[in-house]
C-alpha positions as CSV (number, residue, x, y, z in Angstrom):
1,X,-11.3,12.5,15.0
2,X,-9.0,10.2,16.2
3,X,-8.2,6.4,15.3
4,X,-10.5,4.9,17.8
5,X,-13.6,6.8,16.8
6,X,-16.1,5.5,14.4
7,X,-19.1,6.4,11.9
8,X,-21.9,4.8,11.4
9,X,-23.1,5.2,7.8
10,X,-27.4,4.2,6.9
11,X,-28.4,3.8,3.6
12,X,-31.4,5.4,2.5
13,X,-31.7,4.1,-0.9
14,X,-30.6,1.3,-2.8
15,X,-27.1,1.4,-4.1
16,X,-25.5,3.8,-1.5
17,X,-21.2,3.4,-2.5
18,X,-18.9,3.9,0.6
19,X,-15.3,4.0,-0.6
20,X,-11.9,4.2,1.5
21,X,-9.4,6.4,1.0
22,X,-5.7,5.7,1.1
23,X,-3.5,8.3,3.5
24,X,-0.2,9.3,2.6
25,X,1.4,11.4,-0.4
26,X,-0.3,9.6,-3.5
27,X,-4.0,9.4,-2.1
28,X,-6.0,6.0,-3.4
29,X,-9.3,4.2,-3.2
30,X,-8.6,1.0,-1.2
31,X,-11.7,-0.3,-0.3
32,X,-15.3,-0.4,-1.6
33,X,-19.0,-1.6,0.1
34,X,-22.1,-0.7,-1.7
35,X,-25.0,-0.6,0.7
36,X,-29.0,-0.7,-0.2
37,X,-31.5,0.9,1.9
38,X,-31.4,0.3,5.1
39,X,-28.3,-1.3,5.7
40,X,-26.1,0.1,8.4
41,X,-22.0,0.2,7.8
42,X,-20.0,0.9,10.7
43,X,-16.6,2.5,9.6
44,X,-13.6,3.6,11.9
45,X,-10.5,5.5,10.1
46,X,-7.4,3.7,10.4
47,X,-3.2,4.1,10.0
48,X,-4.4,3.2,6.0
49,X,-7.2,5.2,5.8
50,X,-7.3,8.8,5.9
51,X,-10.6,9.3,4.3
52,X,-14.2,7.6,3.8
53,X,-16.2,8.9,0.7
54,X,-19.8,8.7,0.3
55,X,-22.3,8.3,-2.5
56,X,-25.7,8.3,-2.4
57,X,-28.4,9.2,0.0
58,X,-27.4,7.7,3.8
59,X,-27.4,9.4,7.0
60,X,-23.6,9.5,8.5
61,X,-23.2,9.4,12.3
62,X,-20.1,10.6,13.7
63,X,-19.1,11.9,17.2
64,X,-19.3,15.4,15.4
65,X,-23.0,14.6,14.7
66,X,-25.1,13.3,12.0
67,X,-24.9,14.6,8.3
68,X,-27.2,13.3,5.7
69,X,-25.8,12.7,2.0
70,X,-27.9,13.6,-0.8
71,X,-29.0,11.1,-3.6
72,X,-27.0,9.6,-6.5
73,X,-29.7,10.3,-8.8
């Protein structure tokens, strides 16, 4: 995936937690959005962020396909 491609994250449920990951040698959480059901989150990885974590029950759209999370509870 390079820079310029993004993902599109949809809650399913209330409370969905989408966290950004630092890159380099000490990796860090640099960013957090919590999402409820049906909000959308468009996310792109950038120079500073290597990875995107995900908790709770969304669908994820990426250029690779669509995954769906499983629920927090």
């Amino acid at each position: 995936m390079s820079s310029s491609d993004y993902i599109v994250i949809k809650a399913e449920e209330d409370g969905v937690h989408v966290i950004g990951l630092t890159r380099g040698t000490d990796t860090k959480f640099h960013h957090s959005e919590k999402l409820d059901s049906g909000e959308v989150m468009i996310a792109q990885f950038t120079e500073h962020t290597s990875a995107i974590k995900i908790r709770g029950k969304a669908s994820i759209h990426s250029s690779n396909g669509i995954i769906q999370s499983d629920s927090k509870k």
